[in-house]
C-alpha positions in Angstrom: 59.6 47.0 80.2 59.8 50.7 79.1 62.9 52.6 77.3 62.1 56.2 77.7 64.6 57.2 74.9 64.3 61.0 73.9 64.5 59.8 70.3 62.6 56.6 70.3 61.2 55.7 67.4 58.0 54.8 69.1 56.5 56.0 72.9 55.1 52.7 74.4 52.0 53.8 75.8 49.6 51.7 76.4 46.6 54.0 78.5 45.0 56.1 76.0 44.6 53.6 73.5 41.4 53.5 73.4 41.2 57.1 72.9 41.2 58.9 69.1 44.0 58.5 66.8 44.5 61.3 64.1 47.5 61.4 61.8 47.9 65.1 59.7 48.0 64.2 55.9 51.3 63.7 54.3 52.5 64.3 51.0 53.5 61.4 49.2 57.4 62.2 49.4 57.1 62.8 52.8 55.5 58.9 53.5 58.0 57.2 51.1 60.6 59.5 53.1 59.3 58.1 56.2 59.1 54.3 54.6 62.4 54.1 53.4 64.2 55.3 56.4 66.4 52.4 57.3 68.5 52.8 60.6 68.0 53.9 64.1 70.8 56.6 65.1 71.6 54.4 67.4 74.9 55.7 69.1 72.8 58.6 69.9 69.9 56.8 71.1 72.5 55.1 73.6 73.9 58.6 74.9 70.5 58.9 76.8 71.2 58.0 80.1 69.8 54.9 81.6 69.1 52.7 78.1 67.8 49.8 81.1 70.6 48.5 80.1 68.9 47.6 76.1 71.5 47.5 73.3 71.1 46.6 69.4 74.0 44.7 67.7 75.2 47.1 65.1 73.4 47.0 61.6 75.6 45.1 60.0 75.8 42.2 62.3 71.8 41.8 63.2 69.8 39.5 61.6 67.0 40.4 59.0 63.5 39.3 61.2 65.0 39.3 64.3 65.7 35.2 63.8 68.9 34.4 66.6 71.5 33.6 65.9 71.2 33.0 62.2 72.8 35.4 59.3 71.6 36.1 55.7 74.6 35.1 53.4 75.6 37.4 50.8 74.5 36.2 48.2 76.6 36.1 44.4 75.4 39.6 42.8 71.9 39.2 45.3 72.1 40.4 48.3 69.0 40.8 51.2 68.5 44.8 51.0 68.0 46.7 54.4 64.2 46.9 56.0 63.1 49.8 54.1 60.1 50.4 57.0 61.5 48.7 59.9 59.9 47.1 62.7 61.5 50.6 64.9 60.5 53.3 61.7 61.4 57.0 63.7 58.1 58.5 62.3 58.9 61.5 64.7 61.8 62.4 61.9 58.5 63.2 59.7 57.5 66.6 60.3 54.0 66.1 59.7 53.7 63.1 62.0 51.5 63.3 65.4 51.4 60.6 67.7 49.0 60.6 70.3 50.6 57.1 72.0 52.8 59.4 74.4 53.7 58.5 78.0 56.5 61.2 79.4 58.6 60.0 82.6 60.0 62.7 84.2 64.4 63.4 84.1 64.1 63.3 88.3 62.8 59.2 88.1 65.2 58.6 85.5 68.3 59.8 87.7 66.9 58.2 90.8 66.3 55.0 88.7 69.0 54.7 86.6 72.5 53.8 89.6 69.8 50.6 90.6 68.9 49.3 87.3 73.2 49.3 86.8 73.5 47.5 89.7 70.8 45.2 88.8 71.9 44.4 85.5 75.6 43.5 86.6 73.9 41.0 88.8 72.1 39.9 86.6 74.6 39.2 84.0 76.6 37.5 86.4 73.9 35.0 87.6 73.2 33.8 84.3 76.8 33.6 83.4 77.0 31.4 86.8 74.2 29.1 85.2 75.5 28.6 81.7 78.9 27.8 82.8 77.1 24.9 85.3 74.9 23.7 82.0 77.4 22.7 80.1 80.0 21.6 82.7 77.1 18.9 83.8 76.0 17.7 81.1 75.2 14.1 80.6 77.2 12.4 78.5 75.5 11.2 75.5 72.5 13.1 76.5 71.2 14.5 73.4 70.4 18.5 73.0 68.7 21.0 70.3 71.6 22.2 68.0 73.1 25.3 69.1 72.4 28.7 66.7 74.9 28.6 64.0 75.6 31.9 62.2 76.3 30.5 59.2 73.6 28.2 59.1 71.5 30.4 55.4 74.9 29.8 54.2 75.3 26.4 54.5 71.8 25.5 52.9 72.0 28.2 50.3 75.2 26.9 49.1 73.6 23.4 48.6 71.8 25.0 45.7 74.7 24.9 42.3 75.0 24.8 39.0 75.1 21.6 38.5 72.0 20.3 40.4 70.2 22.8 38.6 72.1 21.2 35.4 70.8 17.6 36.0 67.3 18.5 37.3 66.6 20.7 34.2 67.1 17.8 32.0 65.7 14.8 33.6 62.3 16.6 33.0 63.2 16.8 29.6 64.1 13.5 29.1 61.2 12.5 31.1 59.4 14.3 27.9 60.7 13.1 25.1 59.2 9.8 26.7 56.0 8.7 24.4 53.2 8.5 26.8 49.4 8.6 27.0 49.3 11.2 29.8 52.5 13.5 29.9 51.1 15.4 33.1 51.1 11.5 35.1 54.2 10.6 34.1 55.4 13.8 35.2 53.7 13.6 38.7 54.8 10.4 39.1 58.6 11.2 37.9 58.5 14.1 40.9 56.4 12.0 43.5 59.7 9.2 43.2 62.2 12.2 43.3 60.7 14.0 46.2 60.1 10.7 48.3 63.8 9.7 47.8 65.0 13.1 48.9 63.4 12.8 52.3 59.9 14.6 52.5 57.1 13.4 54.2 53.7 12.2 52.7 54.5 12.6 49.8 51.6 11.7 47.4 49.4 12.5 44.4 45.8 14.5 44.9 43.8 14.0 41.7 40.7 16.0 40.4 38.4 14.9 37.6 38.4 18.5 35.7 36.0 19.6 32.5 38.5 20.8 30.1 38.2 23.0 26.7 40.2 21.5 24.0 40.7 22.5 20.7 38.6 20.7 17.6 40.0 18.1 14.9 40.5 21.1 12.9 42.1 24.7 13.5 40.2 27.3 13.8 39.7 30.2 10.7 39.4 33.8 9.8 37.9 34.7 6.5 38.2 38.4 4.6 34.9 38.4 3.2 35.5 40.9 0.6 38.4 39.5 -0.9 37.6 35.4 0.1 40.9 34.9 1.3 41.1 32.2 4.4 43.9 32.3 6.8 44.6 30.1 10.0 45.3 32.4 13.2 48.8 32.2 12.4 48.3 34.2 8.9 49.2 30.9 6.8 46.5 30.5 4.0 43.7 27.7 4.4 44.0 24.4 2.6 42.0 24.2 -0.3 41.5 20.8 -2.5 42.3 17.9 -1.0 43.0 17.7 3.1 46.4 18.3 4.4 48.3 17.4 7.9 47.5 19.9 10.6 50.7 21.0 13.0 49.6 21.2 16.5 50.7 24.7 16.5 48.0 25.4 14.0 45.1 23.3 16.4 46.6 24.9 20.0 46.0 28.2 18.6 42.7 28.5 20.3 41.0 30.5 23.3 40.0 27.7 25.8 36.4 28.2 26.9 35.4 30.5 24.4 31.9 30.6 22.5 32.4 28.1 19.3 30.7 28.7 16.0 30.8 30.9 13.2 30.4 34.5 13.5 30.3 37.6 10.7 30.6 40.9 11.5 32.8 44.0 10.8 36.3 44.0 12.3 37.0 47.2 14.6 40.1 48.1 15.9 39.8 48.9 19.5 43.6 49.1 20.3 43.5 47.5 24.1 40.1 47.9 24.9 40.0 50.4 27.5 37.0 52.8 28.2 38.4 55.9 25.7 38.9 52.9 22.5 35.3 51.4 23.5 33.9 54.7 22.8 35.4 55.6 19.9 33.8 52.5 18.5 30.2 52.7 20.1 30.0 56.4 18.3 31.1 55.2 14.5 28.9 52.3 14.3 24.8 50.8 15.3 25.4 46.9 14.2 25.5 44.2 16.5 28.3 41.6 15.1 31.0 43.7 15.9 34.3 42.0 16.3 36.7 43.7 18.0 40.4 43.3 17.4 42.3 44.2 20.4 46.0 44.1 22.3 46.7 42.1 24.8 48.2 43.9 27.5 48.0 47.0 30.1 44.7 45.3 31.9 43.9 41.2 32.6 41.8 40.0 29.4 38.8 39.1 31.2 38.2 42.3 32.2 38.5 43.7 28.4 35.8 41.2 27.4 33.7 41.7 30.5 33.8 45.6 28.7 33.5 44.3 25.1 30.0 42.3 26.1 28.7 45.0 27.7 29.6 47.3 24.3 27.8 45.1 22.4 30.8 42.8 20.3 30.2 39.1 19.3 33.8 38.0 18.6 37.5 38.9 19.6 40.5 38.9 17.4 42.8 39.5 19.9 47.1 39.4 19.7 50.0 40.8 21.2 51.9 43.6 19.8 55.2 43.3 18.7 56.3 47.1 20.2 54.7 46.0 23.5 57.4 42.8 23.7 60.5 42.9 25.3 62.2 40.9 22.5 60.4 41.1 19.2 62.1 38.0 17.1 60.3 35.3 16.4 57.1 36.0 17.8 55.2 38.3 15.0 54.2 35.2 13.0 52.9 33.3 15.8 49.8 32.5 17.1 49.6 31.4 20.8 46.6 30.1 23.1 44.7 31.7 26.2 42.5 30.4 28.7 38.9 32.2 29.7 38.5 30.7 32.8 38.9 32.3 35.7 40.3 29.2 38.3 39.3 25.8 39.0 37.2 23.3 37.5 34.4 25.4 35.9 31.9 22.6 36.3 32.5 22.8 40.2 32.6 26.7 40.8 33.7 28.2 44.0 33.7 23.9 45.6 36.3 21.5 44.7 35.6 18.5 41.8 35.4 15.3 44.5 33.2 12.5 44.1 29.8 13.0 44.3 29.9 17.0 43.8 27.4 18.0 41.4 28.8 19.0 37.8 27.8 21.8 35.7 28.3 21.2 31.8 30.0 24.7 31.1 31.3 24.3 28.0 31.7 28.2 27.0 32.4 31.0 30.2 31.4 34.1 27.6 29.3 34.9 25.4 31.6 36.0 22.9 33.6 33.9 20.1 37.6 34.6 21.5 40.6 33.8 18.7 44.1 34.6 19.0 45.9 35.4 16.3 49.5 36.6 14.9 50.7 39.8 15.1 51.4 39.2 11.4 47.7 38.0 11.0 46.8 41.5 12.7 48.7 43.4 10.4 47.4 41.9 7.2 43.5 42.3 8.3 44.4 46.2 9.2 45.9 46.5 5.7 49.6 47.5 6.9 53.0 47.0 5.3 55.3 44.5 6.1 57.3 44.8 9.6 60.5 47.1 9.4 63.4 45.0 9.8 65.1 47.8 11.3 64.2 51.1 13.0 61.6 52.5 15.2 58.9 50.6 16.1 55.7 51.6 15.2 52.5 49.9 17.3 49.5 48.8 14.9 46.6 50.8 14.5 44.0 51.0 11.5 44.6 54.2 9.4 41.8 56.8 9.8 40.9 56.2 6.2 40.6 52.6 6.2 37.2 51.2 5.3 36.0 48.4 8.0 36.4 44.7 6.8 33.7 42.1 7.3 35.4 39.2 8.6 33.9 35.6 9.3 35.1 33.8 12.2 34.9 30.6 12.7 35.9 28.6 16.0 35.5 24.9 16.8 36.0 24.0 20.6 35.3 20.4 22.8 35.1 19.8 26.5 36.1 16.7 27.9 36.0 15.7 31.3 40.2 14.5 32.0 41.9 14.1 35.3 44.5 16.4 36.5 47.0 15.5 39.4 49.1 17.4 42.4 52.4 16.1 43.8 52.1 17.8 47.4 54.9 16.8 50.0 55.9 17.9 53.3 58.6 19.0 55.7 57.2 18.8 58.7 57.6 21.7 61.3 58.6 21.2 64.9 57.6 24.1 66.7 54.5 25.1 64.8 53.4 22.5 62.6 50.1 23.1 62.2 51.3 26.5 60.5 52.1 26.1 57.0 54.1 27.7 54.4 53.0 26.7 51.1 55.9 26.4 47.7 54.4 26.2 44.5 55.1 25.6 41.1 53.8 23.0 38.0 54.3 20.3 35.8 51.3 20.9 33.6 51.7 22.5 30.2 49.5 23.3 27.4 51.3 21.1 25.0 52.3 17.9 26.0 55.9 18.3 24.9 56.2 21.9 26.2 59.0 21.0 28.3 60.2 24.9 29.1 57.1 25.9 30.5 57.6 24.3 33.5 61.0 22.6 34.1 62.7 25.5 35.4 60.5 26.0 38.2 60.4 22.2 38.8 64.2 22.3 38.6 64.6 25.0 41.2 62.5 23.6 43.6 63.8 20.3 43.4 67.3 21.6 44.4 65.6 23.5 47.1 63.9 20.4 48.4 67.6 18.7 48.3 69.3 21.6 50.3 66.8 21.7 53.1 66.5 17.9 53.3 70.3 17.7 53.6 70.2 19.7 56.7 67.2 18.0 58.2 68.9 14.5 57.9 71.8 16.6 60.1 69.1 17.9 62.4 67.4 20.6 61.5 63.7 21.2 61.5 62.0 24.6 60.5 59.7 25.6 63.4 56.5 25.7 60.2 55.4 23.1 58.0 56.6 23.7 54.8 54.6 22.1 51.8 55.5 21.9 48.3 53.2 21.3 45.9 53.7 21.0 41.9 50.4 21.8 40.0 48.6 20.4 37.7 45.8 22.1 34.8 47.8 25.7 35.6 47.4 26.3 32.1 43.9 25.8 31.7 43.3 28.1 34.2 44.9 27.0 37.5 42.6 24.4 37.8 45.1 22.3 40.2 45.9 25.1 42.9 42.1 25.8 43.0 40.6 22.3 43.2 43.1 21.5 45.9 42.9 24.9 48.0 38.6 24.6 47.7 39.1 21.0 49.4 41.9 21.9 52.4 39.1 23.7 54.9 42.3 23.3 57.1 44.1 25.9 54.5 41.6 28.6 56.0 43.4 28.8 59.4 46.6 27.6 59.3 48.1 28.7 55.7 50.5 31.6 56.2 52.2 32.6 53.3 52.6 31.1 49.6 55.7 31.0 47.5 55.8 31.2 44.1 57.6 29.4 41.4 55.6 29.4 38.3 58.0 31.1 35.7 61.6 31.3 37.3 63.3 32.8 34.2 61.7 34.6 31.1 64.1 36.7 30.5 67.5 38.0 30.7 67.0 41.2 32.3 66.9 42.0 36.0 65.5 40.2 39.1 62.2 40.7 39.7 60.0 40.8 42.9 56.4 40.4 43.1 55.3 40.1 46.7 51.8 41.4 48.5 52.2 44.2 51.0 52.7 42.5 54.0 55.8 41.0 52.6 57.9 43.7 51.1 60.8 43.3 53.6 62.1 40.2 52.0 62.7 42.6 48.9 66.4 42.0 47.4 68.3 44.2 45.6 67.8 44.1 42.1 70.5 43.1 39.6 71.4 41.9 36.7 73.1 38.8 36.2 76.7 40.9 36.2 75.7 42.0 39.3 75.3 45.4 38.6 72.5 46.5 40.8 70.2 49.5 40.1 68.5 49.5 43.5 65.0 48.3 44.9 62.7 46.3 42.7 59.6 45.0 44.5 56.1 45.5 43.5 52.7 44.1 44.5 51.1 43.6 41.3 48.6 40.9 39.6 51.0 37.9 38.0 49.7 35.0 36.6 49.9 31.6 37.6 48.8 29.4 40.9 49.5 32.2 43.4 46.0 33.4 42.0 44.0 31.7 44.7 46.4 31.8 47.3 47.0 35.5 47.1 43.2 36.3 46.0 41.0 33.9 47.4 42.7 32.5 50.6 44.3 36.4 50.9 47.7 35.2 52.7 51.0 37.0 51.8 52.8 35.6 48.5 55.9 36.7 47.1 57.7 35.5 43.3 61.2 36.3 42.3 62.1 35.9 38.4 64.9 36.8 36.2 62.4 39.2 33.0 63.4 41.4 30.9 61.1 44.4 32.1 59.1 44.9 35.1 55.2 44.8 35.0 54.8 47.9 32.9 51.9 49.4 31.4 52.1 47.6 28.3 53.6 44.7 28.8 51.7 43.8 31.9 49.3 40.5 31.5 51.3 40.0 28.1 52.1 36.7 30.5 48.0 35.4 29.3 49.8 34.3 25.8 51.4 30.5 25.7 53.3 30.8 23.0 54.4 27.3 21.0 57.3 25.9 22.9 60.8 26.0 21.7 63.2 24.0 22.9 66.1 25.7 22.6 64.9 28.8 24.6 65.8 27.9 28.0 69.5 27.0 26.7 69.3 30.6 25.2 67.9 32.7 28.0 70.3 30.4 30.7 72.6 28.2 28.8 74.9 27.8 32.8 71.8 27.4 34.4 72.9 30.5 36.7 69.9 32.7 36.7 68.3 29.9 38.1 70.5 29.1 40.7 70.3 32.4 41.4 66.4 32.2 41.7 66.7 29.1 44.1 69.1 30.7 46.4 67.0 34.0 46.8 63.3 31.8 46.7 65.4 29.4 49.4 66.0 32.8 51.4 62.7 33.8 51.4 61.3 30.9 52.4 63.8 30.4 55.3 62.5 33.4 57.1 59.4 32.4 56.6 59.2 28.7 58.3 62.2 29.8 60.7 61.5 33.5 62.2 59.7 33.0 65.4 57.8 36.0 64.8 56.6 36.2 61.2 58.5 38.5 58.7 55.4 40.5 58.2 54.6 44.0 58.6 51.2 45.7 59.0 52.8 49.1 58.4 53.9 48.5 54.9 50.1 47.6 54.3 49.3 50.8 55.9 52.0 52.8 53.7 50.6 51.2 50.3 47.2 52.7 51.3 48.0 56.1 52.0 50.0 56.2 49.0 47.3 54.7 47.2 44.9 57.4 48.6 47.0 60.2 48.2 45.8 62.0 45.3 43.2 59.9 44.1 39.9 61.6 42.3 37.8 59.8 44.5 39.8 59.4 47.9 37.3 61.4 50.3 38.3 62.8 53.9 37.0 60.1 55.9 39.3 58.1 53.6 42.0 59.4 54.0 41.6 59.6 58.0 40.9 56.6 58.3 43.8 55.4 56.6 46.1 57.7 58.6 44.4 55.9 61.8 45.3 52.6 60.6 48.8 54.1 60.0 49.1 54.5 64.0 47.4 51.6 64.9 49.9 49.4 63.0 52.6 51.8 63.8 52.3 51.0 67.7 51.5 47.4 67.0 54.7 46.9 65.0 56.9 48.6 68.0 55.3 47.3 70.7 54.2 44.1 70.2 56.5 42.5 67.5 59.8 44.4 68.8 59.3 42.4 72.2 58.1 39.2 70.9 61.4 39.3 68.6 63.5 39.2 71.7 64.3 35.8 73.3 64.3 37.4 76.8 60.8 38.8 76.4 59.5 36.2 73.9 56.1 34.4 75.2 55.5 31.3 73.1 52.1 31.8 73.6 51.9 35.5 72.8 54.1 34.9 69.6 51.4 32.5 68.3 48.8 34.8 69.1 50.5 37.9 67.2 51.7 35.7 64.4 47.8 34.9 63.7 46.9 38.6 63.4 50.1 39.2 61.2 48.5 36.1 58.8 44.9 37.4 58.8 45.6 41.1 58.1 45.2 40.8 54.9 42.4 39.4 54.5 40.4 42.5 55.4 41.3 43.9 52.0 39.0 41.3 50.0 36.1 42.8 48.6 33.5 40.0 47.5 32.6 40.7 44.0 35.2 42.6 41.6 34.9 43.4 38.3 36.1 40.5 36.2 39.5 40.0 36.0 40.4 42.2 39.1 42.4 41.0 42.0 39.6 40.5 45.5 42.7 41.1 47.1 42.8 45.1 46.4 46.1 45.5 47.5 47.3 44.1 44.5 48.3 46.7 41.0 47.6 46.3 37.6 50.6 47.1 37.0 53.6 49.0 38.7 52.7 52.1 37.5 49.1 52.0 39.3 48.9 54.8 41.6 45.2 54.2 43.1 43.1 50.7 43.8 42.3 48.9 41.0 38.3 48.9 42.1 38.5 52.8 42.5 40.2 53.3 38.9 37.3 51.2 37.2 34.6 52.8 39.2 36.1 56.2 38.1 36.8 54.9 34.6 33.1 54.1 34.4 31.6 56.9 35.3 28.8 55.4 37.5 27.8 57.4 40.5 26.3 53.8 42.1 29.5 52.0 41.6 32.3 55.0 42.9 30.1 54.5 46.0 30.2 50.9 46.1 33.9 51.2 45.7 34.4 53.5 47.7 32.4 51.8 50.3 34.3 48.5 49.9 37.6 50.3 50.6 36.5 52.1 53.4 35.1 48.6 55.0 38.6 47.2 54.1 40.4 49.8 56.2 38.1 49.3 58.9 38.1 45.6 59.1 41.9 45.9 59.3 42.0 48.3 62.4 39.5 46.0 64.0 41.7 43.2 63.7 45.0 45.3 65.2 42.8 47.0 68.1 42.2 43.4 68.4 45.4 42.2 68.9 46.4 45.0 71.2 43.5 44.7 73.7 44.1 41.0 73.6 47.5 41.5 74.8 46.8 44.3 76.9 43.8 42.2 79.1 46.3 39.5 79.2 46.8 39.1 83.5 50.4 37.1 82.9 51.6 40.4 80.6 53.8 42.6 82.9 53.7 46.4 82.0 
């Protein structure tokens, strides 16, 4: 069917395709112009005469994905924002743009066309008006029937999801942990195996791994001034001298698992956060070999700052988080924390999952170097410092110019041990496409046994969103995807559940579509947060504070910690996370999220004493994942991952001609895909269950074209993802050009290129697939 509309947003055309596609560049206001433009003109659109008869529920009454027949609810202060791209984006409002997908149809066939189609279409409408009426006037009695659309069913199942739930599921857990047990993370996996089975999903059951872990030693860990003798544990309290005293486990979880053990002296440089410029600075004032470095946390993932320190020749890290560069400053300068080295999984089974029989590796260190975390407070005593202001303008720490270096000795005492981790997976078993699955995640592990508000909140909030959708299953319902929830084990030892079990699921390879994140549902009181990859952008909500006062768009694709590591950079299928912080993914304070902190239980009452930031997390996570196990076609959108490109192209250093082309061909390809292939699988008169699958599998494969094979450490393979949301350009380019290697700015750039290509491939694809297709009618 054709709709030769004078202002259509795209010209279906489908000879030609073959031929070149050429885009003119565009400034970067004029593509976020073009991406943000929400609505068709659509009375106008309409005045054209003969519309073949097509008409658009106004904006306000259609449905976010194109899913009949269902509404989005409006949410209490969160409300579903407007497709900023659109599956109909009028690219012909941009000046700049030049489609070469054009097929005219003269004004004489339109006139000669247009008093049949009316004809046609009244006919038509009567005839299946005839047919319904005869349906349901014959119906069998107690013949049984799917459930007809109901608009308010998002409302129904959202509202499931209270206060109070949220109330009673937040402190079972805790109970649950107050429990003296030998293994808090079974008795936690079995606590949520009972309450999932009893709620209604399917297989329900526990998937365990035998994993090598890095524990801390029988005693903590030191740092010595050797000028001065003095002795301090990482969290700045003086060593125990004389006679032995008891250890907190504060004092022994302070500890970087995986790290080099041993003792180590050296002089102490401060390299600030470790990025090329600081790593410089150092190199020139100094020819010894035990350096230790004491660096920030923050602005770039920590394995990447020590893949940089090995390579500049340090020994040992100091390495804390500074108290300018936190959100809220109380309470944390005198603390140490604990980090993990490891970059997923079970290290003694890299890259294959820990089953009987695999062959083990005894990896008791991943680097080289000796890693501590320490205090800010520690930090400021070995840079020689006054006290913190109590009030005033914060000042970030730095060693004074005239400061003579210190010679520190570290020493760091770690074990491995092989211990067994365990999943709770369940299911909710799909009825049209159930061999598709959508994967929600969060955890039950935590790095101390009794740190009940690392992982209770998500557990909470996906508990009540198991409740609401089994409530309306036992009335009926089935999504048309599997939906599987898992809870993790070993996240903080490096995600060690998510990876074992995704390395062992083959099937995950094929049928995984998109993962849904729980891992920290509230950290803060400040505005809703999104952190979705490219491809899913258009479930982006408005973001707002708890009062509801909203301050517009907030959605980024950036790095996060947590179990949506493999999913979103090894498997490479869309992800989203939403969570209540109190700032976005900044420069600084991005990957401050490495640091467990010790536990305190009173924080969760603090940050959500009504429990409604979480309820407000479960109704817009229960949203999200609505669209994605219901929407016949999937809510994905190859032009936002064409948009992010260009934008990430435009301007760059290193972004060549060829790049940039090639990007503004992948532009159109995705362009004409979106219009003409999702637009008509969206509608139920045009909808081909076979074609839908077909398209849906391109949607769920685009991105993997973006993986590259071998990043630097630390670094997304996925490169659509940010370092944080200021990042303007790929990660891989910025490190090449930060590195000032001619041989890896063309490996990167290579890479990208590839990337780009591999993607077009994969929508020319889809088109000629459809196009060779006998059964599809022009």
């Amino acid at each position: 069917m054709f709709f030769p509309y004078k202002k259509m947003a795209y010209r279906k055309v489908r000879a030609g395709l073959s031929g070149s596609m050429h885009s003119q560049g565009l400034d970067k206001e004029e593509i976020q112009t073009a991406s943000l433009e929400l609505e068709w003109d659509m009375e106008k659109e309409l005045e054209e005469p003969c519309a073949d008869g097509f008409q658009l529920e106004p904006a306000e009454n259609r449905i976010a994905g194109g899913s009949p027949g269902v509404a989005i609810p409006e949410l209490d202060h969160i409300e579903p924002s407007v497709s900023p791209h659109g599956r109909f984006e009028r690219l012909e409002e941009d000046p700049d743009y030049v489609t070469h997908f054009t097929r005219p149809i003269s004004k004489g066939q339109r006139n000669s066309v247009c008093p049949v189609v009316r004809y046609l279409l009244v006919g038509t409408a009567l005839f299946v008006l005839g047919l319904i009426v005869g349906r349901f006037t014959r119906s069998t009695p107690g013949s049984v029937s799917a459930p007809p659309a109901d608009t308010d069913f998002y409302q129904r199942v959202l509202s499931d999801i209270t206060i109070d739930y949220l109330f009673i599921h937040s402190f079972i857990p805790r109970a649950l942990n107050s429990l003296s047990t030998e293994d808090g993370e079974l008795s936690r996996a079995l606590y949520l195996l009972r309450q999932w089975t009893e709620l209604g999903l399917t297989d329900v059951h526990l998937v365990n791994y035998s994993v090598l872990l890095s524990l801390p030693s029988s005693s903590p860990n030191t740092i010595t001034v050797k000028t001065s003798g003095q002795c301090f544990y990482p969290n700045r309290q003086p060593c125990h001298t004389g006679s032995p005293q008891p250890t907190s486990n504060n004092q022994l979880f302070s500890f970087a698992a995986y790290s080099a053990s041993g003792t180590l002296e050296g002089e102490m440089f401060d390299v600030q956060y470790g990025n090329i410029q600081d790593l410089s600075k150092a190199n020139a004032s100094t020819n010894g070999t035990n350096k230790i470095a004491l660096l920030k946390l923050g602005q770039a993932p920590l394995l990447y700052k020590l893949s940089l320190l090995v390579e500049a020749g340090f020994a040992g890290v100091l390495t804390y988080v500074d108290p300018c560069d936190l959100p809220r400053q109380e309470d944390l300068q005198s603390k140490a924390f604990s980090i993990t080295l490891n970059p997923g999984g079970d290290p003694s089974t890299p890259m294959y999952p820990s089953i009987a029989g695999s062959y083990r590796e005894l990896r008791a260190d991943l680097t080289s170097l000796l890693v501590q975390p320490i205090s800010a407070s520690l930090a400021r005593e070995l840079l020689s410092l006054p006290e913190f202001l109590k009030k005033g303008h914060c000042i970030p720490l730095a060693a004074p110019a005239t400061q003579v270096r210190k010679t520190i000795v570290l020493t760091i005492g770690t074990k491995t041990s092989y211990k067994t981790i365990h999943n709770v997976i369940g299911y909710l078993k799909g009825a049209t496409n159930p061999d598709r699955y959508v994967l929600v995640g969060g955890r039950h592990g935590s790095w101390l046994g009794d740190a009940m508000n690392e992982w209770s909140g998500g557990a909470a909030v996906m508990t009540q969103i198991i409740t609401s959708l089994t409530i309306q299953a036992r009335k009926g319902w089935q999504p048309d995807r599997t939906t599987v929830f898992c809870s993790w084990g070993g996240s903080e030892f490096g995600n060690i559940g998510s990876f074992e079990w995704g390395e062992n699921q083959v099937v995950l390879q094929s049928n995984a579509v998109a993962y849904i994140s729980l891992h920290h549902p509230v950290s803060g009181k400040g505005p809703l947060h999104s952190v979705a990859s490219p491809s899913l952008l258009q479930l982006k909500l408005l973001n707002c504070t708890r009062r509801g006062n909203c301050t517009g768009p907030n959605v980024n694709s950036v790095q996060t910690s947590g179990d949506v590591n493999f999913f979103a950079n090894h498997l490479a299928i869309p992800t989203a996370e939403f969570a209540f912080q109190e700032t976005s993914a900044g420069k600084k304070t991005s990957f401050l999220s490495e640091a467990f902190f010790p536990d305190n239980s009173s924080v969760l009452e603090t940050l959500d004493p009504s429990f409604s930031l979480h309820e407000t997390v479960a109704k817009v996570t229960g949203a999200a994942i609505l669209r994605v196990v219901s929407d016949p076609v999937l809510p994905f959108y190859p032009l936002d991952i064409a948009l992010e490109i260009q934008n990430k192209l435009k301007g760059g250093e290193l972004s060549s001609e060829e790049l940039l082309q090639k990007a503004a061909s992948l532009r159109e390809s995705t362009a004409f895909f979106q219009s003409e292939m999702m637009r008509p699988a969206n509608d139920p008169k045009e909808r081909d269950p076979s074609h839908v699958r077909m398209l849906n599998d391109v949607l769920r494969d685009l991105e993997r074209s973006f993986t590259v094979p071998q990043p630097p450490p630390g670094l997304y393979r996925n490169i659509l993802y940010n370092l944080n949301v200021h990042a303007t350009e790929f990660s891989i380019l910025k490190d090449a050009q930060d590195m000032q290697r001619q041989d890896k700015m063309n490996q990167s750039l290579s890479q990208v290129l590839n990337a780009i290509n591999s993607a077009e491939r994969l929508i020319r694809s889809g088109l000629e697939l459809f196009e060779n297709d006998p059964t599809q009618t022009n």
